[in-house]
C-alpha positions in Angstrom: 70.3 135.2 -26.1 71.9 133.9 -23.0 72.2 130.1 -22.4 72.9 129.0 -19.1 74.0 125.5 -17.8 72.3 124.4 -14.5 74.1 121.6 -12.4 71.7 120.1 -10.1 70.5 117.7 -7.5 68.3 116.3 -10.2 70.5 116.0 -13.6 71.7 119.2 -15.5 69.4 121.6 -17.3 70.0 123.9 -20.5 68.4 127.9 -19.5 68.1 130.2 -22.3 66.3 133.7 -22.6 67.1 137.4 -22.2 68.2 139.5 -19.5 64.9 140.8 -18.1 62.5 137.9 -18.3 62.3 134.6 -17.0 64.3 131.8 -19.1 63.1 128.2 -20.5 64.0 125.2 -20.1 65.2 124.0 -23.2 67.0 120.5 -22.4 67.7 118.0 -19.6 70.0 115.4 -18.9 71.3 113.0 -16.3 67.8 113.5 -15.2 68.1 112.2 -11.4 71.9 111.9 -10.8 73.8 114.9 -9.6 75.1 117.1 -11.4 78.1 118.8 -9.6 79.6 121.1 -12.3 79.3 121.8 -15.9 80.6 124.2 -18.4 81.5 125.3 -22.0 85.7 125.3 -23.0 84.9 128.1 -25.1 88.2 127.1 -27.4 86.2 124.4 -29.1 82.6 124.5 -27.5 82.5 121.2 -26.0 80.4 120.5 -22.7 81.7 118.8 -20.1 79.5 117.6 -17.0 80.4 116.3 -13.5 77.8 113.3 -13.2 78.2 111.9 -9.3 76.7 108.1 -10.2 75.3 106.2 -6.7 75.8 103.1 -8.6 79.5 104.4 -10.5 80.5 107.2 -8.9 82.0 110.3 -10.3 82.6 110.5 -13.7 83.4 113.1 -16.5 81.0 113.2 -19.3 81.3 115.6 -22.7 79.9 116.4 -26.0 80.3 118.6 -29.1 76.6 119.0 -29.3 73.7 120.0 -26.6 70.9 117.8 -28.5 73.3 114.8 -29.5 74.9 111.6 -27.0 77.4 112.7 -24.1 80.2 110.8 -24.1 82.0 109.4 -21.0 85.3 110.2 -20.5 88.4 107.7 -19.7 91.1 108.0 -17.1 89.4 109.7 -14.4 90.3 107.2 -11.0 92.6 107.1 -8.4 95.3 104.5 -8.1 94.1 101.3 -7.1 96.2 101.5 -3.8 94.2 104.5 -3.2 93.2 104.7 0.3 90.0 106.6 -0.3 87.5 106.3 -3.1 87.3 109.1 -5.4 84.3 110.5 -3.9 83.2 113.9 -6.1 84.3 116.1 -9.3 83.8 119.8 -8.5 85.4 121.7 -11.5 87.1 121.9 -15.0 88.8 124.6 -16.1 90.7 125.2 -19.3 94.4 125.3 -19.2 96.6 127.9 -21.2 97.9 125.5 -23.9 95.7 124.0 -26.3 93.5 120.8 -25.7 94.7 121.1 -22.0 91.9 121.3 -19.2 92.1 120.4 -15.5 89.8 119.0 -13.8 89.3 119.0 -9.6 87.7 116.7 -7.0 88.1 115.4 -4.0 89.7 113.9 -2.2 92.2 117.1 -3.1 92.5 115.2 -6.6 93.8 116.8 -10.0 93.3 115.3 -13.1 94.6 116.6 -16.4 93.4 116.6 -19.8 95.6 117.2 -23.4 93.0 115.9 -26.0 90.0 117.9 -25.3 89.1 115.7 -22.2 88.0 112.6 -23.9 90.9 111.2 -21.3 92.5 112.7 -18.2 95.4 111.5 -16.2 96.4 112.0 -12.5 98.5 114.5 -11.7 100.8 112.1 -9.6 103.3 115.6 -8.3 100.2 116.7 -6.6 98.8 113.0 -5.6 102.1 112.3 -3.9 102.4 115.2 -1.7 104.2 114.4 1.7 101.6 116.1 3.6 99.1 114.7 2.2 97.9 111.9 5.4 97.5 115.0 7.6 94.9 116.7 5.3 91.7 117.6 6.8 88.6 117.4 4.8 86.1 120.3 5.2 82.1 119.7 5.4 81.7 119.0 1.5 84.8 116.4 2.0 88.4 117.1 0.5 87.2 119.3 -2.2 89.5 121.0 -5.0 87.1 123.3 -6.1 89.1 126.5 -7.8 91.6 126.2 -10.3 93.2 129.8 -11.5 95.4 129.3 -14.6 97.4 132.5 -15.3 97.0 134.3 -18.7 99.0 133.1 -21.5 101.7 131.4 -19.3 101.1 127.3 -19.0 103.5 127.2 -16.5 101.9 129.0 -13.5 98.7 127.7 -12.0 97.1 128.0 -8.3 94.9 125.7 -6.6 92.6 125.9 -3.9 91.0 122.6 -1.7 89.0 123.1 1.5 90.5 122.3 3.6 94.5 122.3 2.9 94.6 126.3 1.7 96.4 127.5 -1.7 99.0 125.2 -3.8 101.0 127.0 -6.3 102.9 126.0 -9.3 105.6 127.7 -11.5 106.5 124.7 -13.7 103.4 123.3 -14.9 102.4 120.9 -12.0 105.7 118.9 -11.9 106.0 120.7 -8.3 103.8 122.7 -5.8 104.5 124.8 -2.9 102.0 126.2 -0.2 100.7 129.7 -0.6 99.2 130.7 3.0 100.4 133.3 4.4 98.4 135.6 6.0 94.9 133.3 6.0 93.5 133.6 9.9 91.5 130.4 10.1 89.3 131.3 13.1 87.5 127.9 13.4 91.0 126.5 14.9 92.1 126.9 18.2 94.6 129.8 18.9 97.3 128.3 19.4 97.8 125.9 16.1 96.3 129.1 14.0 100.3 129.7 12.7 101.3 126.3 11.6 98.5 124.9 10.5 97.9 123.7 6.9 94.1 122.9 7.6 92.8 126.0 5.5 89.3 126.0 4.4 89.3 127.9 1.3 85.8 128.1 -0.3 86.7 130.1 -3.5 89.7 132.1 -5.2 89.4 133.9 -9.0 92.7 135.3 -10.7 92.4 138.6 -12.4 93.4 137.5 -16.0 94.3 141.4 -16.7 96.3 141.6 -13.7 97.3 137.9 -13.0 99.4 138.4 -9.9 95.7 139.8 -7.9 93.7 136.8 -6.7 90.3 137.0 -4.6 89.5 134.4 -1.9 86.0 133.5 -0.2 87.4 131.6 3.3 85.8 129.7 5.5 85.2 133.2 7.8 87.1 135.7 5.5 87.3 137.1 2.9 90.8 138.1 0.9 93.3 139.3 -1.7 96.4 138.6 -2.9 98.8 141.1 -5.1 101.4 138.6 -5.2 100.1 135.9 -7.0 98.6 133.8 -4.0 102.1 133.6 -2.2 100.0 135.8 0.6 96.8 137.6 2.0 95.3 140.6 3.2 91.6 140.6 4.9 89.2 142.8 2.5 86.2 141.6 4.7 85.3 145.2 6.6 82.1 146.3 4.9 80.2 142.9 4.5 77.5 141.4 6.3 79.4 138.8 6.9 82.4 137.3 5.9 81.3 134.1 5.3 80.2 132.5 2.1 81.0 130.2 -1.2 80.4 131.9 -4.8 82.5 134.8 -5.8 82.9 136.2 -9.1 85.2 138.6 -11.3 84.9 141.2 -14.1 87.7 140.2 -16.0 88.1 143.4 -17.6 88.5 144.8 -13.9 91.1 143.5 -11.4 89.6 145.9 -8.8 86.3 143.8 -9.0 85.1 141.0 -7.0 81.5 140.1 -6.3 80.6 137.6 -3.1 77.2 136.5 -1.7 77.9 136.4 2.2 76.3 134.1 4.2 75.1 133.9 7.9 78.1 131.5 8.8 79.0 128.0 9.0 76.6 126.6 11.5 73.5 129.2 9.6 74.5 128.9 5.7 71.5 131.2 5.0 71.9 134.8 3.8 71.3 137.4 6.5 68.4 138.5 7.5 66.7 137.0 5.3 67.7 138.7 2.8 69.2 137.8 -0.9 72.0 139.9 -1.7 75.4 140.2 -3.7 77.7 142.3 -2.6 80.2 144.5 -5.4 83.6 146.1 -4.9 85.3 147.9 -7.4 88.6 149.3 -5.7 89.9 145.9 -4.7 87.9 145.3 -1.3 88.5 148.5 0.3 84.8 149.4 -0.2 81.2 147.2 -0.6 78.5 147.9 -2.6 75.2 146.6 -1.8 73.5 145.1 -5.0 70.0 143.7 -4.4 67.3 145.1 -6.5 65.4 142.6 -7.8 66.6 140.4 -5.3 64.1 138.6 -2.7 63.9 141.2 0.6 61.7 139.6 3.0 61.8 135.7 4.6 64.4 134.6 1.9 67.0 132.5 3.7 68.5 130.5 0.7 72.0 129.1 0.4 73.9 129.6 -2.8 76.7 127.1 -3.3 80.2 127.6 -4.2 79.9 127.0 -8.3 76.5 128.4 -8.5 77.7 131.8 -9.3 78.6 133.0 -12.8 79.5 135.9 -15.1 78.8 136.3 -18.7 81.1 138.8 -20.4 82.4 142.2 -18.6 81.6 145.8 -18.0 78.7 147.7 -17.4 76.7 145.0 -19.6 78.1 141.9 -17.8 75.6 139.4 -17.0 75.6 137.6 -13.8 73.6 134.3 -12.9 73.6 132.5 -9.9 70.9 129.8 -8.3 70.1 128.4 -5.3 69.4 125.2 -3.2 65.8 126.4 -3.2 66.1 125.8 -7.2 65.5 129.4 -7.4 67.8 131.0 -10.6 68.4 134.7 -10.3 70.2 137.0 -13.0 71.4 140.3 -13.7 71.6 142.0 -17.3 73.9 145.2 -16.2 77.0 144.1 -13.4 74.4 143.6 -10.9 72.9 146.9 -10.7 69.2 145.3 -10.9 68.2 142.0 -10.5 65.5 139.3 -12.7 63.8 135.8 -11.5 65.1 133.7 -14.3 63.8 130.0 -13.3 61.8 128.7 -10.2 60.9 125.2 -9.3 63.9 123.3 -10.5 66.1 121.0 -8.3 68.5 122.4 -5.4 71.0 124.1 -7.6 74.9 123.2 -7.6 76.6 125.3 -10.1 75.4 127.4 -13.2 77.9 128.8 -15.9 77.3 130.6 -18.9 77.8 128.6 -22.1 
């Protein structure tokens, strides 16, 4: 039995079933607010969901139990000499050392967690940045969306925010360094492509078998990195497009990325029409096409950045991922063939495996 956790426009919504058939409902909450992000820490099973409030604003709630209260939890503001509001929470992601999570938002914000995230803190190293006046927000607004720990080793962590590119760290957030190199951000004009810090990332995993491989989905590119995110090579030749938000990993693979391209920024449909996730298994050099299943004819949805998920690895790995059409599509065996596995709910914004 798979369960799946549906952010949406709408409030969050609990999916379980089998790979094959359509899933059930089986609980709702926040019915009404959006739901930006939620997820499982699979050290001690809590839930943790991004509510965005009209009346409060963002907030972090959790709980220990599907069918009991969610808690709020404490701690997650900006200074009160901020100069812009906290406006969105887009991820949390467990850290490497016990009770540790982070959590991102925007505007480029990272909060930190080292009880289990009943409270979170600022992470002031990152706050204070020099730079940070001349950041450019992209289209969702300053977003710190990814958030790739590195496999047993607290220390080392890399960050992505559309639009100010990669931030690294090799002493556990106390201080962060650009990691750029190599990102062509077409979108600019030629001239200020070299020196400019106005990178839209949309997405980066870490290989946890391989942790110095990363993958990146750009705004207009698509890329790896074999040195730990310090630079990038253009994998994009074989796509559709090179466009897009979600991407996904097997982790038992650092070879493996899956994306879901899109048209392009100004058309954030997929192409032609057509819904389909796109495999490679020897690190970008080749694409596999991976769309049975999948709608063929007059489909032009838009799947969003966290709305794209794996459940375990190998042959047998699940993957899940919705749409803004509240479509919810999944995949029982890597992504060979594809199942319908929820219609009719709100415009999705992220699903995750609990």
């Amino acid at each position: 039995m798979t369960q799946l956790l549906v952010g949406t426009k709408k409030g969050l919504f609990v999916l379980e079933g089998e790979a094959g058939g359509p899933f059930a409902v089986t609980s709702r909450a926040f019915a009404g607010e959006p739901v930006e992000f939620a997820t499982q820490d699979e050290r001690s099973g809590r839930t943790f969901a991004c509510v965005t409030s009209a009346f409060y604003g963002p907030k972090i709630f959790y709980t220990d139990d599907l069918a009991a209260e969610w808690q709020q939890a404490t701690g997650v503001e900006l200074p009160e000499d901020a100069e812009k509001p906290l406006e969105r929470l887009w991820t949390i992601v467990p850290a490497e050392d016990d009770d540790h999570l982070y959590a991102g938002g925007a505007p480029g914000v990272l909060f930190e967690s080292h009880d289990g995230g009943a409270t979170w803190e600022l992470n002031r190293a990152f706050w204070e940045q020099p730079t940070r006046p001349e950041w450019s927000p992209g289209a969702g607004g300053m977003c710190m969306h990814s958030i790739a720990t590195w496999p047993g080793d607290p220390s080392r962590v890399a960050l992505a925010i559309s639009a100010v590119g990669v931030w690294l760290t090799d002493d556990g957030g106390k201080t962060w360094r650009h990691g750029n190199k190599g990102m062509y951000p077409r979108y600019m004009p030629e001239e200020a492509r070299e020196e400019t810090i106005t990178l839209c990332v949309h997405n980066m995993h870490r290989a946890p078998k391989q942790p110095e491989r990363l993958f990146m989905q750009f705004h207009g590119g698509v890329y790896r990195s074999d040195d730990a995110g310090e630079s990038w090579t253009s994998i994009a030749d074989g796509l559709p497009s090179d466009f897009g938000f979600p991407m996904v990993m097997d982790p038992d693979d650092p070879d493996s990325a899956y994306v879901i391209p899109l048209v392009a920024d100004m058309d954030r449909t997929t192409p032609e029409g057509r819904v389909r996730v796109y495999e490679t298994r020897d690190a970008g050099a080749t694409w596999i096409e991976r769309g049975d299943g999948l709608p063929s004819n007059d489909a032009y949805l838009t799947i969003l950045r966290q709305a794209f998920c794996r459940e375990g690895s190998g042959p047998d790995m699940g993957l899940y991922f919705g749409a803004t059409s509240g479509d919810v599509f999944g995949s029982g065996d890597a992504g060979k063939s594809w199942f319908t596995a929820a219609t009719n709910l709100p415009p999705v914004h992220s699903v995750r495996a609990a």
